[in-house]
C-alpha positions in Angstrom: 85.3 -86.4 133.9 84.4 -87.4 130.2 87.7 -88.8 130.2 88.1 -90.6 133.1 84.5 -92.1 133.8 82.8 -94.6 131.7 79.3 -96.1 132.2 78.5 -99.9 132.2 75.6 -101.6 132.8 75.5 -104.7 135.2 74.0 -106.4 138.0 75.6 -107.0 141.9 76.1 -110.2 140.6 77.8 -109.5 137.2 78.9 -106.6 137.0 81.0 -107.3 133.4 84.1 -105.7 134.7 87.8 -107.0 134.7 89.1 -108.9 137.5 91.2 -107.0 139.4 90.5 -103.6 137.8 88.8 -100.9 140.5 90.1 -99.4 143.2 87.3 -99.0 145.3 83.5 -99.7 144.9 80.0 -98.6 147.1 76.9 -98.8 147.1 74.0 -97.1 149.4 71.2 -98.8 150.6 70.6 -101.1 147.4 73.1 -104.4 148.2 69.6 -105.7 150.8 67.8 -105.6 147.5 70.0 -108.0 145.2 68.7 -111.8 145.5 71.9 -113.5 146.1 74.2 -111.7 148.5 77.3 -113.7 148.8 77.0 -113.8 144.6 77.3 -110.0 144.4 79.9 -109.7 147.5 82.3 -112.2 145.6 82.0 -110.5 142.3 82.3 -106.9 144.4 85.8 -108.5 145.5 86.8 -110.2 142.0 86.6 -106.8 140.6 88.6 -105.0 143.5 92.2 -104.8 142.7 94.2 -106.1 146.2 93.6 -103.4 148.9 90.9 -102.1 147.2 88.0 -101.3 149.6 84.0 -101.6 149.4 82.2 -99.6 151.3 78.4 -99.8 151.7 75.2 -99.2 153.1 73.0 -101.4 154.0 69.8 -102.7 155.9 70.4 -105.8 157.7 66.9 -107.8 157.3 65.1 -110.2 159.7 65.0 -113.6 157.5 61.9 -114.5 159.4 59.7 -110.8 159.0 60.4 -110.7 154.8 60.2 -114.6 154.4 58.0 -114.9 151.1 58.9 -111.7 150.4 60.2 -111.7 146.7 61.9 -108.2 146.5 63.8 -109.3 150.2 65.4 -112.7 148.9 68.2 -113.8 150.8 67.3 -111.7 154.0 70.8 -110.9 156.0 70.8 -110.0 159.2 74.6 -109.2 159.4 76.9 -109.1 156.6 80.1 -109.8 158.5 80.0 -113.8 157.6 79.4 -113.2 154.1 82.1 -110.7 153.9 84.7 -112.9 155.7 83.0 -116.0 154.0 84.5 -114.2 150.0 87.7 -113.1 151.1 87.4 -109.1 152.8 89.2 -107.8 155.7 86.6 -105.9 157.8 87.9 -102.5 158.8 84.2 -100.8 160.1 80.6 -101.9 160.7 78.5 -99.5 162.7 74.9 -99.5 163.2 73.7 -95.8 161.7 72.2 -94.0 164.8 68.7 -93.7 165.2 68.1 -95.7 161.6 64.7 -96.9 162.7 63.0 -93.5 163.4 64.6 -92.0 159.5 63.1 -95.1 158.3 60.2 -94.7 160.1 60.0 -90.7 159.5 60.8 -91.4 155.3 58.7 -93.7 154.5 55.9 -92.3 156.5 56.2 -88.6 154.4 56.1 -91.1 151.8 52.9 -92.5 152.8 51.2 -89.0 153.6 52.3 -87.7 150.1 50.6 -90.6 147.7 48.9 -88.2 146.0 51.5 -85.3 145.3 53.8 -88.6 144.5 51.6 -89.9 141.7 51.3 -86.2 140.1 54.8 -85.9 139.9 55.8 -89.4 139.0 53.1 -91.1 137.6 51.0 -93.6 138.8 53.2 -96.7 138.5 56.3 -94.9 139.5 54.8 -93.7 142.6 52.8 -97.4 143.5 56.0 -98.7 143.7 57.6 -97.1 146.3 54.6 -96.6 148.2 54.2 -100.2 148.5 57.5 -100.4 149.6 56.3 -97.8 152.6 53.6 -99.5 153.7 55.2 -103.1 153.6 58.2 -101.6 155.3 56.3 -99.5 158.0 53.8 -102.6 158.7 56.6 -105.5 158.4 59.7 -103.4 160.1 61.4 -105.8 158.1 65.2 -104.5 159.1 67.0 -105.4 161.8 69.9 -102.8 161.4 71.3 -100.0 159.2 75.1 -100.7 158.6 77.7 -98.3 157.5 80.8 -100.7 156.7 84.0 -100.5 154.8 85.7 -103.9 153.6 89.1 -104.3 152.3 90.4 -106.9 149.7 93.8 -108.1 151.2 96.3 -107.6 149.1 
């Protein structure tokens, strides 16, 4: 693959490719993270070539539970609007069956493994995401678990 795959660095936002230049692009449950969603969705279609097609993951927040929140900015609770709102064609968006008990299940083995975390990851690295447990099992900040695949029209 040497020859075929290169490695860039960039944000959802700015992702410093060519316009036009990618056939298809996905991500897995990190889009909910990125502060401004319909930023990263219209550079996600500036950088699809027409018929390209995004594909993503993706937890749909309640904008009322993660208000404040600073790792939740720009809490959507369906990303339909914003993908109609830059230009895709939506082909699928299906709730993932039984999301809230794997989110529930995950980040409570999260939770009952701090300490095997922290020996294994460090301190810091493991504070992190068990933060991110425990806000996410007290807060149930999601509202869905989306599977959906976008097209740019062409």
């Amino acid at each position: 693959m040497s020859g075929r795959a290169t490695f860039r660095q960039g944000t959802f936002e700015a992702t410093g490719l060519e316009t036009a230049s990618v056939d298809a692009v996905m991500t897995v449950d990190a889009l909910h993270y990125t502060p401004d969603k319909t930023r990263a969705l219209a550079e996600i279609a500036r950088v699809l070539r027409p018929g390209g097609r995004f594909a993503f993951v993706a937890f749909e927040l309640d904008p009322e539970r993660v208000a404040g929140l600073p790792y939740w900015e720009d809490a959507v609770p369906d990303y339909r609007p914003r993908l109609e709102q830059v230009g895709f064609d939506i082909v699928r968006y299906d709730q993932i069956p039984d999301w809230r008990h794997h989110v529930a299940a995950g980040f409570g083995a999260i939770l009952a493994q701090r300490e095997a975390l922290e020996a294994e990851l460090g301190e810091a690295a493991a504070a992190a995401l068990i933060m991110e447990a425990a806000v996410t099992t007290e807060l149930k900040p999601y509202c869905g678990h989306v599977l959906a695949v976008a097209t740019r029209p062409g």
